[in-house]
C-alpha positions as YAML, in Angstrom:
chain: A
units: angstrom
residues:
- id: 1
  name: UNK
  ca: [20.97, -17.53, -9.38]
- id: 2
  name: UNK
  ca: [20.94, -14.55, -6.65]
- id: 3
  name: UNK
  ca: [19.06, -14.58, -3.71]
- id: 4
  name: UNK
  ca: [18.55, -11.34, -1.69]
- id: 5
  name: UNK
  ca: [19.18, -12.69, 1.90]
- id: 6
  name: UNK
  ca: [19.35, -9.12, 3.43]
- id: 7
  name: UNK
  ca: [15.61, -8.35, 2.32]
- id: 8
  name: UNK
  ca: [14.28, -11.44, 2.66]
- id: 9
  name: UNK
  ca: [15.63, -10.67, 6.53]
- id: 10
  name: UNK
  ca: [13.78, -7.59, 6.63]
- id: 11
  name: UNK
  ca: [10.59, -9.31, 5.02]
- id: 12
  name: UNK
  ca: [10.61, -11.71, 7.57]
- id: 13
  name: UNK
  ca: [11.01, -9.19, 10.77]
- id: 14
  name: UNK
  ca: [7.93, -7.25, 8.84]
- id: 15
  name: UNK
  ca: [6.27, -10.23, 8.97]
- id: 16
  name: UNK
  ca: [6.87, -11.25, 12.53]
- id: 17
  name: UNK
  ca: [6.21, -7.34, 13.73]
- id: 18
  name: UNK
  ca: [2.65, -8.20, 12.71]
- id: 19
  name: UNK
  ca: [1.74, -11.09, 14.93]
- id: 20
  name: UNK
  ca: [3.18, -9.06, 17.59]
- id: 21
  name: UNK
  ca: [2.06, -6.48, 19.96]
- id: 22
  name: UNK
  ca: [2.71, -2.87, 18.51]
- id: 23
  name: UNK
  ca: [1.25, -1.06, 21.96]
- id: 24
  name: UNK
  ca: [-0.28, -1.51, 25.12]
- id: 25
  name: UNK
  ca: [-2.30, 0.53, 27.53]
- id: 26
  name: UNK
  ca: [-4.67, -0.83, 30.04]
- id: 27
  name: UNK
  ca: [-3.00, -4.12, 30.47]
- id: 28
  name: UNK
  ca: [-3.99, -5.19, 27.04]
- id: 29
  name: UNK
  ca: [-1.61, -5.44, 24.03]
- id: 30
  name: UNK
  ca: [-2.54, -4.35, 20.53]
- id: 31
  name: UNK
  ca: [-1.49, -5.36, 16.84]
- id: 32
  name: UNK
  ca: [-1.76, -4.01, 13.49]
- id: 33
  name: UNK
  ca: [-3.88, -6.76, 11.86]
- id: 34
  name: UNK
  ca: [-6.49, -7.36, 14.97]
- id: 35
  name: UNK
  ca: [-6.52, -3.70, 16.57]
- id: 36
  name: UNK
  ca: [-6.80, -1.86, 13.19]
- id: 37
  name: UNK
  ca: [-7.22, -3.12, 10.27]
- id: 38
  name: UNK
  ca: [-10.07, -5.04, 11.47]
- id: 39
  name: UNK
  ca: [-11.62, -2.23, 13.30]
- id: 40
  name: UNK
  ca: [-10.95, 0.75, 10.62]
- id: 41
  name: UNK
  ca: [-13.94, 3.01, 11.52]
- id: 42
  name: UNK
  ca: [-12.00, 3.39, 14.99]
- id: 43
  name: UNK
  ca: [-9.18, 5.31, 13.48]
- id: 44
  name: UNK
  ca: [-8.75, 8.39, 10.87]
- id: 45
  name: UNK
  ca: [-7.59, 7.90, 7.48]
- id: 46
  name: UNK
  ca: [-3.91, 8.89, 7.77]
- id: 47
  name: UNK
  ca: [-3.44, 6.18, 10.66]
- id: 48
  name: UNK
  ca: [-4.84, 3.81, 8.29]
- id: 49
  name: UNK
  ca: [-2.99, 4.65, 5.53]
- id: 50
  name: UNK
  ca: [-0.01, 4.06, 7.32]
- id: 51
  name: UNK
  ca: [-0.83, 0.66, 8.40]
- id: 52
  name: UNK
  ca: [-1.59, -0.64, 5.24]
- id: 53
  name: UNK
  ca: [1.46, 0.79, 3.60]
- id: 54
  name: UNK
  ca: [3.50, -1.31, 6.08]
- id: 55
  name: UNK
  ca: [1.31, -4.44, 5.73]
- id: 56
  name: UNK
  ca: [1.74, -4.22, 1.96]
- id: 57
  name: UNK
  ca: [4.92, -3.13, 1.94]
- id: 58
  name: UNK
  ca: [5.90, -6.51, 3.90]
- id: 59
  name: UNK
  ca: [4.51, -8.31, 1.89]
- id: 60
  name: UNK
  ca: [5.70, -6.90, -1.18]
- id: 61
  name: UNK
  ca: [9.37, -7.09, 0.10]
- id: 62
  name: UNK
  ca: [9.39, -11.33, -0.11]
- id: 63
  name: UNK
  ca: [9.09, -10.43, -4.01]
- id: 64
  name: UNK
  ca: [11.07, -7.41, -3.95]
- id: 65
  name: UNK
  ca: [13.66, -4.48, -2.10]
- id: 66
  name: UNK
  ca: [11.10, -2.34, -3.91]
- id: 67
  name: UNK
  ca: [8.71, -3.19, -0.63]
- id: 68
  name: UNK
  ca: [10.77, -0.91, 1.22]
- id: 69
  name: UNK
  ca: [9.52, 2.24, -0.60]
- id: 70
  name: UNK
  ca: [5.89, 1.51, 0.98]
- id: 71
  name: UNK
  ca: [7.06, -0.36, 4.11]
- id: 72
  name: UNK
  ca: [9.21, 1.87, 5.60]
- id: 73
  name: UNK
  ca: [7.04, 4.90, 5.51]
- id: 74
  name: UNK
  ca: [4.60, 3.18, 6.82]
- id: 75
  name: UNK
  ca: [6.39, 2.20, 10.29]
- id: 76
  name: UNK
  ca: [7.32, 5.88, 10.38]
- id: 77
  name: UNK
  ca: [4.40, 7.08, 9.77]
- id: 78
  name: UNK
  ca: [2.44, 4.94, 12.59]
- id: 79
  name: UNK
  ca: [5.55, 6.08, 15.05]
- id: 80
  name: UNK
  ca: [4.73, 9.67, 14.11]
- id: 81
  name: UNK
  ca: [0.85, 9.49, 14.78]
- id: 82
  name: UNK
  ca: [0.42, 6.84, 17.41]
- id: 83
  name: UNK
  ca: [0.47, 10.10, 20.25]
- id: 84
  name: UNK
  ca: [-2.22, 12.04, 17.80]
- id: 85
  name: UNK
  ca: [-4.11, 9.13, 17.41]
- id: 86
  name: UNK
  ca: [-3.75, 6.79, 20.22]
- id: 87
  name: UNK
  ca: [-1.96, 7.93, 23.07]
- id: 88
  name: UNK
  ca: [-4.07, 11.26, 23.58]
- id: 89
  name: UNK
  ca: [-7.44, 9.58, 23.55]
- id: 90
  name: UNK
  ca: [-6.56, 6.34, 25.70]
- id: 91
  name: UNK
  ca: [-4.17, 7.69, 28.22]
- id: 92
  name: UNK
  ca: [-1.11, 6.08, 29.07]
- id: 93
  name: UNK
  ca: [-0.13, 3.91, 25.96]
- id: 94
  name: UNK
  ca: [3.43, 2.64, 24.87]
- id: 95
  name: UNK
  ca: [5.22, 1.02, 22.08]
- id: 96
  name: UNK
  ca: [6.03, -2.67, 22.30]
- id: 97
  name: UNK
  ca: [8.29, -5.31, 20.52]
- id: 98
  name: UNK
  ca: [6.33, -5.31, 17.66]
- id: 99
  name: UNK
  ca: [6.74, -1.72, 16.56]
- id: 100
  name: UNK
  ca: [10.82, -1.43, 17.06]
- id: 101
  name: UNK
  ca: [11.15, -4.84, 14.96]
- id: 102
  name: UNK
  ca: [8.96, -3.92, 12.40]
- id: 103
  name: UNK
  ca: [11.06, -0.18, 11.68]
- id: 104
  name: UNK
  ca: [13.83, -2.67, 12.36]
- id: 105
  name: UNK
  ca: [12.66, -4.97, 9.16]
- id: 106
  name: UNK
  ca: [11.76, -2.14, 6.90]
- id: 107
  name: UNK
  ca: [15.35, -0.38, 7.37]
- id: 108
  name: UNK
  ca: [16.73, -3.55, 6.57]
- id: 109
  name: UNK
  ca: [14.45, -3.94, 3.94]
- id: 110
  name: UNK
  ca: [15.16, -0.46, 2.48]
- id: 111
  name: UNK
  ca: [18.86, -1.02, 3.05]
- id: 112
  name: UNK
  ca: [18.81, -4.23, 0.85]
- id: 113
  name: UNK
  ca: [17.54, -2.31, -1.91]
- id: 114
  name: UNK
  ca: [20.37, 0.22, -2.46]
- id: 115
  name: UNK
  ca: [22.93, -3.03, -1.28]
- id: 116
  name: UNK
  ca: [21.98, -6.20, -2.02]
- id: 117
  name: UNK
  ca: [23.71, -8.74, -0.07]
- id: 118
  name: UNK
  ca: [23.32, -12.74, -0.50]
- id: 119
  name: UNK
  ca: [23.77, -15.35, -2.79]
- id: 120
  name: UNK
  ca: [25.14, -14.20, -6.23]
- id: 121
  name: UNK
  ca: [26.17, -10.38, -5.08]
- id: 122
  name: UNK
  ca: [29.50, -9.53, -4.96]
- id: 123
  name: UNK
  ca: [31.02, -7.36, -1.78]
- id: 124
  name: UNK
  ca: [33.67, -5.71, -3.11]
- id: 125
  name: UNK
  ca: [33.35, -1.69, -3.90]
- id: 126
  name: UNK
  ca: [33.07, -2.48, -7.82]
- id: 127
  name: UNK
  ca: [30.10, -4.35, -6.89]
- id: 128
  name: UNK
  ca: [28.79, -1.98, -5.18]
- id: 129
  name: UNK
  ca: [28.96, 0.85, -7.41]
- id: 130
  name: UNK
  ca: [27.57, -1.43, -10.38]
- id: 131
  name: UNK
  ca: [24.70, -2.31, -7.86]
- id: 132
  name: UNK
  ca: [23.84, 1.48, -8.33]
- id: 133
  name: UNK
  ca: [22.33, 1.18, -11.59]
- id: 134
  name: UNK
  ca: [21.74, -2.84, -12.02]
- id: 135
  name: UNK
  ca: [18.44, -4.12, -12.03]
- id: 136
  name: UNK
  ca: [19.24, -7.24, -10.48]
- id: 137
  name: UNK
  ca: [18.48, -5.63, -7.11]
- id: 138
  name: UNK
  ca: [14.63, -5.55, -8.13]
- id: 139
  name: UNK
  ca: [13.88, -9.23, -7.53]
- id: 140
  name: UNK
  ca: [14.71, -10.92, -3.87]
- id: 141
  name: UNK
  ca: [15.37, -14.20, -5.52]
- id: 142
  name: UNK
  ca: [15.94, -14.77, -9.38]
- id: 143
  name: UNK
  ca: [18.68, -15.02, -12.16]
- id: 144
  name: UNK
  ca: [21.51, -12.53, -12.18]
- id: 145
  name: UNK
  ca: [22.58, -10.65, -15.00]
- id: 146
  name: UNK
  ca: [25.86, -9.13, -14.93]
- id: 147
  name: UNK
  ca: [24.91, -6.64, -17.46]
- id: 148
  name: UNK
  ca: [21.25, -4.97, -16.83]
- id: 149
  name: UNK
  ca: [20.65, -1.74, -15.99]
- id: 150
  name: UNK
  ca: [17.67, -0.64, -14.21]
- id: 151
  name: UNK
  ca: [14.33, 0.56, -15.56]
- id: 152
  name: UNK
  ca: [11.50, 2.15, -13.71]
- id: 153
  name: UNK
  ca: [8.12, 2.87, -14.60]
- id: 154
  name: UNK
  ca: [7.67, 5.88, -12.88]
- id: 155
  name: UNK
  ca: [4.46, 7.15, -13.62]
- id: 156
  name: UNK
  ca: [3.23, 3.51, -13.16]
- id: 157
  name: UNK
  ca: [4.41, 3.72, -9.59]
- id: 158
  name: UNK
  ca: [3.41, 6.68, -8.69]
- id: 159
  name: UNK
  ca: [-0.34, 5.30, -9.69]
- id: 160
  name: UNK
  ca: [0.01, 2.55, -7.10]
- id: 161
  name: UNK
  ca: [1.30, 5.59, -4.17]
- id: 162
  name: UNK
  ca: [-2.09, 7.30, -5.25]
- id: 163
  name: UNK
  ca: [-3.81, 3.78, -5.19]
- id: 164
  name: UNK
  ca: [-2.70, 3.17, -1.57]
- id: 165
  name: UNK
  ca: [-3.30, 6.74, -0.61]
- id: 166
  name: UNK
  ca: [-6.96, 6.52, -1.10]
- id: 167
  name: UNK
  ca: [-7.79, 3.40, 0.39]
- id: 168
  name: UNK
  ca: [-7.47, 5.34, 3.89]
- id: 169
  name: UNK
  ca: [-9.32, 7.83, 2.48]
- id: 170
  name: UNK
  ca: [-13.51, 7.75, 2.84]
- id: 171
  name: UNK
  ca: [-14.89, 5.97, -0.22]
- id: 172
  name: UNK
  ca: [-18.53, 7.11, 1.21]
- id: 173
  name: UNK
  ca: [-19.37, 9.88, 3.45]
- id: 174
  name: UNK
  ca: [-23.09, 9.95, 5.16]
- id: 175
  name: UNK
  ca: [-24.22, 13.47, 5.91]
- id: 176
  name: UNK
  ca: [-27.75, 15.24, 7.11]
- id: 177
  name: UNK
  ca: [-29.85, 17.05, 5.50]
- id: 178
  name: UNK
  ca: [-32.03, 19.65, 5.66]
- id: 179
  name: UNK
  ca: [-34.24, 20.82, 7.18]
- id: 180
  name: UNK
  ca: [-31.20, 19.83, 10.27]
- id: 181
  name: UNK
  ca: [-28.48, 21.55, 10.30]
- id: 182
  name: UNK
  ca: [-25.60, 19.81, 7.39]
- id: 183
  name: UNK
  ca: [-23.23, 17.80, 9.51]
- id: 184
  name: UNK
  ca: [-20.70, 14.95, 8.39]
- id: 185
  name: UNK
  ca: [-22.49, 11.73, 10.23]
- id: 186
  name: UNK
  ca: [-19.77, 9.38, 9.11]
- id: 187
  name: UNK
  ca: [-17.13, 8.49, 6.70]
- id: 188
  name: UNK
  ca: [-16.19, 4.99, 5.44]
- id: 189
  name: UNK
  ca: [-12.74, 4.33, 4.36]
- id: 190
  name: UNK
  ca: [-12.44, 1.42, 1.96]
- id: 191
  name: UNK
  ca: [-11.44, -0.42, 5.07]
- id: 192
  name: UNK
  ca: [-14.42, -0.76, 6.32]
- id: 193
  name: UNK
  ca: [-15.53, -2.56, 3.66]
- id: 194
  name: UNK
  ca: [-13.59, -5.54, 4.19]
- id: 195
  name: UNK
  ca: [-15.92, -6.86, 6.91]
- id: 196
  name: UNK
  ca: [-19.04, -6.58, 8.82]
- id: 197
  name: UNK
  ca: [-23.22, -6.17, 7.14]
- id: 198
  name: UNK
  ca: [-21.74, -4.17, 4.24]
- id: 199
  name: UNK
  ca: [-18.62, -6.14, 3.35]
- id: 200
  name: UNK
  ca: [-18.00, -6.65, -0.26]
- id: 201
  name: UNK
  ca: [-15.33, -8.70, -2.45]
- id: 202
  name: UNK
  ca: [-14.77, -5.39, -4.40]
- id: 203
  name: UNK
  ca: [-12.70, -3.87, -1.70]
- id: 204
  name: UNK
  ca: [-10.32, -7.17, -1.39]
- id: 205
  name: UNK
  ca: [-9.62, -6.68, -5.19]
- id: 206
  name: UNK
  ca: [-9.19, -3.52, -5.56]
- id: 207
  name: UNK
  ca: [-6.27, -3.80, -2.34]
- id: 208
  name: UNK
  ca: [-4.60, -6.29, -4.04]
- id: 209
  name: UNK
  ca: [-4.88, -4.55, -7.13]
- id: 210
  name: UNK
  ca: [-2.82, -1.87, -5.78]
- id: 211
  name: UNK
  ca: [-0.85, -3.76, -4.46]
- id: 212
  name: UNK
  ca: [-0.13, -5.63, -7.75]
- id: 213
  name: UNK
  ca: [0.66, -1.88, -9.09]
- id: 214
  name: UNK
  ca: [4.11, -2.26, -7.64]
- id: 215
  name: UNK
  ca: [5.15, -4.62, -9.80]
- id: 216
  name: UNK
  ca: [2.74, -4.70, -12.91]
- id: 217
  name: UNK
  ca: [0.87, -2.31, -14.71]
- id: 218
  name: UNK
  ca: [-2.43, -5.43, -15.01]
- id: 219
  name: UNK
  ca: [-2.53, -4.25, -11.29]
- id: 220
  name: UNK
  ca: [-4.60, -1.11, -12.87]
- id: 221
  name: UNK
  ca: [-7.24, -3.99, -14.15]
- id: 222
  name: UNK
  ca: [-7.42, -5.53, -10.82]
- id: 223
  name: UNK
  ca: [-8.52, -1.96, -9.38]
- id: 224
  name: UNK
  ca: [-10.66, -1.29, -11.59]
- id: 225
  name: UNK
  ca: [-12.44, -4.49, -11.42]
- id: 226
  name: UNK
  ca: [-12.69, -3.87, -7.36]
- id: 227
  name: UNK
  ca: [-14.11, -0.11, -7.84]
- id: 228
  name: UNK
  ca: [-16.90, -1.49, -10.16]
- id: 229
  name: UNK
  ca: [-17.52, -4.55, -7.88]
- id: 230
  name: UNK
  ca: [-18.06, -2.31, -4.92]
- id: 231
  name: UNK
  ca: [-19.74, 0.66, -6.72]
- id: 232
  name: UNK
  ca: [-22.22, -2.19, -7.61]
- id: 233
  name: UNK
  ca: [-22.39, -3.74, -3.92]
- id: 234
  name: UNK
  ca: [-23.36, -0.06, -2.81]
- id: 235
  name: UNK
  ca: [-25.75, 1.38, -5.51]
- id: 236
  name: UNK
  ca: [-28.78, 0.30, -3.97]
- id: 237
  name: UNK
  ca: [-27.66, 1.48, -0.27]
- id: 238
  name: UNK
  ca: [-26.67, 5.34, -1.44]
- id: 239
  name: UNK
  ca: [-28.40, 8.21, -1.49]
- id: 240
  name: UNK
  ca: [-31.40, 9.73, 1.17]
- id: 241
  name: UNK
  ca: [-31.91, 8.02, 4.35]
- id: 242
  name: UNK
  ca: [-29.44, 5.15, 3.14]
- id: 243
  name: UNK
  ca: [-28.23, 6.14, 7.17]
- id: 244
  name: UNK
  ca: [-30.32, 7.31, 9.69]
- id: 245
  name: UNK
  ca: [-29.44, 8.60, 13.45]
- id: 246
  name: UNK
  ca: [-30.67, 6.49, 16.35]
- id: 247
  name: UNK
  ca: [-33.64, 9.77, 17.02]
- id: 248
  name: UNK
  ca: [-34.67, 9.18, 12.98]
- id: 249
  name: UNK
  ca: [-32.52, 12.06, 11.86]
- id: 250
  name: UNK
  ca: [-32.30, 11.60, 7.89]
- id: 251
  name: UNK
  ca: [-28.91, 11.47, 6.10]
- id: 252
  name: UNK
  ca: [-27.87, 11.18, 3.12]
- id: 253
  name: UNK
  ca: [-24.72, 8.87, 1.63]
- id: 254
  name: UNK
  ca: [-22.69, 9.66, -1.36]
- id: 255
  name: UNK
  ca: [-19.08, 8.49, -2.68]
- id: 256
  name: UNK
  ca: [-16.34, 10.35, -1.05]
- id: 257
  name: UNK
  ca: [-13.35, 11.55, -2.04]
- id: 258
  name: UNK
  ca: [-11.19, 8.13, -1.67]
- id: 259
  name: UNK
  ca: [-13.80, 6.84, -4.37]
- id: 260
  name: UNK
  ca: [-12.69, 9.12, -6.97]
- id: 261
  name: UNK
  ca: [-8.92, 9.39, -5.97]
- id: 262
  name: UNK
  ca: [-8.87, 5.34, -6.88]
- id: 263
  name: UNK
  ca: [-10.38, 6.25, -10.39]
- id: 264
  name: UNK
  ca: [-7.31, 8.80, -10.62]
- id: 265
  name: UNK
  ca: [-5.12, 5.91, -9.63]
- id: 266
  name: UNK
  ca: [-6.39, 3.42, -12.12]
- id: 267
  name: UNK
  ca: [-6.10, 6.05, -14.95]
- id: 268
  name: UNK
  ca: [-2.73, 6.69, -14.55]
- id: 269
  name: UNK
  ca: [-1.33, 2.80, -14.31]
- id: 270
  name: UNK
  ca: [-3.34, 2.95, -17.16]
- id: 271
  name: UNK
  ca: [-1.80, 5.56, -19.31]
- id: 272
  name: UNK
  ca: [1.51, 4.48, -18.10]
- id: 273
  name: UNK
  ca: [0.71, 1.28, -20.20]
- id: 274
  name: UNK
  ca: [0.59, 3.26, -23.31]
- id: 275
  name: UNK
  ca: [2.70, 6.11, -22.50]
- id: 276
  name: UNK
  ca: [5.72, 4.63, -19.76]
- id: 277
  name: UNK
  ca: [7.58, 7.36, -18.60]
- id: 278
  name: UNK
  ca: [11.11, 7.08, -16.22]
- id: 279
  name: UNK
  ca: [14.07, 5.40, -15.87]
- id: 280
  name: UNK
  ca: [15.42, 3.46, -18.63]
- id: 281
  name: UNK
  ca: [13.04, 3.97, -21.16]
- id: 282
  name: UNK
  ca: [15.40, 4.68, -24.10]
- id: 283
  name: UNK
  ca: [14.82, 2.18, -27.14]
- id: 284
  name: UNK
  ca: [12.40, 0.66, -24.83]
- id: 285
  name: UNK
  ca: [8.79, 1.85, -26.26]
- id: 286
  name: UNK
  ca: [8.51, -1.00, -28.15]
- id: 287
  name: UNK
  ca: [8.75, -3.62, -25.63]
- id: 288
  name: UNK
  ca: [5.83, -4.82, -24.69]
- id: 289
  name: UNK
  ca: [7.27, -6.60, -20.83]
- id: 290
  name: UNK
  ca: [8.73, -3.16, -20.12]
- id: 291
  name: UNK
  ca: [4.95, -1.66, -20.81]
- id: 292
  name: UNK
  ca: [3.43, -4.66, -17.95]
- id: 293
  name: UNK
  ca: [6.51, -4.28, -15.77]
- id: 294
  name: UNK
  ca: [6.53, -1.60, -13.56]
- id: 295
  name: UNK
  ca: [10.06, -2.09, -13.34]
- id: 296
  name: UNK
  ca: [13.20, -4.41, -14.65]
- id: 297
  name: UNK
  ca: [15.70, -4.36, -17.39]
- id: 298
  name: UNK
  ca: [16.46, -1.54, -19.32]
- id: 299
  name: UNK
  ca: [17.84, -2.30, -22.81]
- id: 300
  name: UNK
  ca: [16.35, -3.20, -26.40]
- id: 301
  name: UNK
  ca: [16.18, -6.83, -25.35]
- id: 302
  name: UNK
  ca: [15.40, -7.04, -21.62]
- id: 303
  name: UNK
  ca: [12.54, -6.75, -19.78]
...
């Protein structure tokens, strides 16, 4: 038995970060889950993405090191764009507790990955070295095997990157028409979808279907079931005066380009199913785990 105690340490700052304040300005204090993902029409796409990367990311980390790929670009990123997108257009704004624990969490997090450290590892330099290329660093708690090498899926994975990239991006953009001059009137990231008049279950799937991606390839079938689910919620609403300005101006909405990026995602988890492509794939194309997997054992009999 092996238990990851250095990533379940980041998992758990990642997790605390988010019930605390990330910035303050005005004598209020802001967080991640109230102040943004709950409000995403307030903030552009690449602030969003960022946000969700490090939510998921967290989350992803209790199951695996492998959350640190998402989570710790995700911290960065929001340090990197907090002046751009917050601190220029509300004045004097600062970082709080919440922002220096969470990078704090996702180092550690990141840091687990390439040295596991807890119950089952060994310390010593030969452990270390083997920890390279085991796969026993790719679950935070399970059964060690002194033997497995690691596999990655790699075209799998980089479907759930493209998944998580487009649900910052607009999945609808409302713009007027002629005879008034063609303007952009608004753009809906997938976000937006998760609450208010034009909320829709589709949107909750398809997010956890990309977040699924990280570890399984059925993720692709979650995503797919949330893009049809929402592309049904939304059929009736699109199209000529679907919007209108508050003077009667009339717009038209259509599916943007975060819509069509997700089919791209789902395409490629799902050829990765038939075709697998990366790390540790020799003598492997017959295995049917290593094909649902995203990543695990490599060898003729592993996972």
């Amino acid at each position: 038995m092996k238990v990851n105690l250095l990533c379940l340490a980041g998992a758990g700052l990642g997790l605390i970060s988010l019930f605390l304040p990330w910035w303050s300005g005005s004598s209020q204090d802001y967080s991640l889950v109230r102040d943004v993902l709950l409000l995403p029409e307030v903030y552009s796409s690449g602030f969003l993405l960022v946000v969700t990367l490090f939510v998921v990311g967290t989350g992803v980390a209790f199951l695996s090191p492998m959350g640190g790929l998402v989570q710790l670009p995700g911290a960065l990123g929001f340090i990197a764009l907090f002046n751009q997108e917050i601190g220029t257009r509300r004045g004097s704004e600062s970082f709080e507790l919440g922002v220096y624990i969470g990078l704090v969490g996702a180092i550690v997090t990141m840091v687990s990955l390439l040295v596991p450290i807890g119950v089952g590892y060994g310390l010593s330099r030969k452990a270390f070295w083997k920890s390279l290329s085991s796969a026993n660093r790719f679950l935070t708690v399970g059964w060690y095997d002194d033997g497995a090498r690691a596999r990655v899926n790699l075209l799998a994975f980089t479907g759930a990157v493209i998944a998580f990239v487009c649900i910052a991006l607009p999945w609808t953009t409302v713009t007027t028409v002629p005879p008034a001059t063609e303007a952009t009137f608004a753009e809906h990231p997938l976000l937006s979808f998760l609450d208010g008049e034009r909320s829709s279950a589709g949107a909750y799937v398809f997010i956890i279907g990309a977040a699924a991606s990280v570890v399984t390839t059925f993720g692709a079938f979650a995503q797919f079931g949330g893009l049809i689910w929402l592309w049904w919620d939304l059929r009736d609403s699109m199209g000529i005066n679907s919007y209108r300005f508050p003077w009667g101006q009339a717009t038209d909405e259509v599916f943007g380009l975060g819509f069509y990026i997700g089919i791209i995602a789902i395409v490629v988890v799902a050829v990765s199913i038939l075709l697998p492509l990366g790390i540790g794939y020799r003598n492997r194309k017959k295995s049917k785990l290593s094909r649902v997997f995203i990543w695990g054992k490599a060898g003729p009999l592993a996972y």
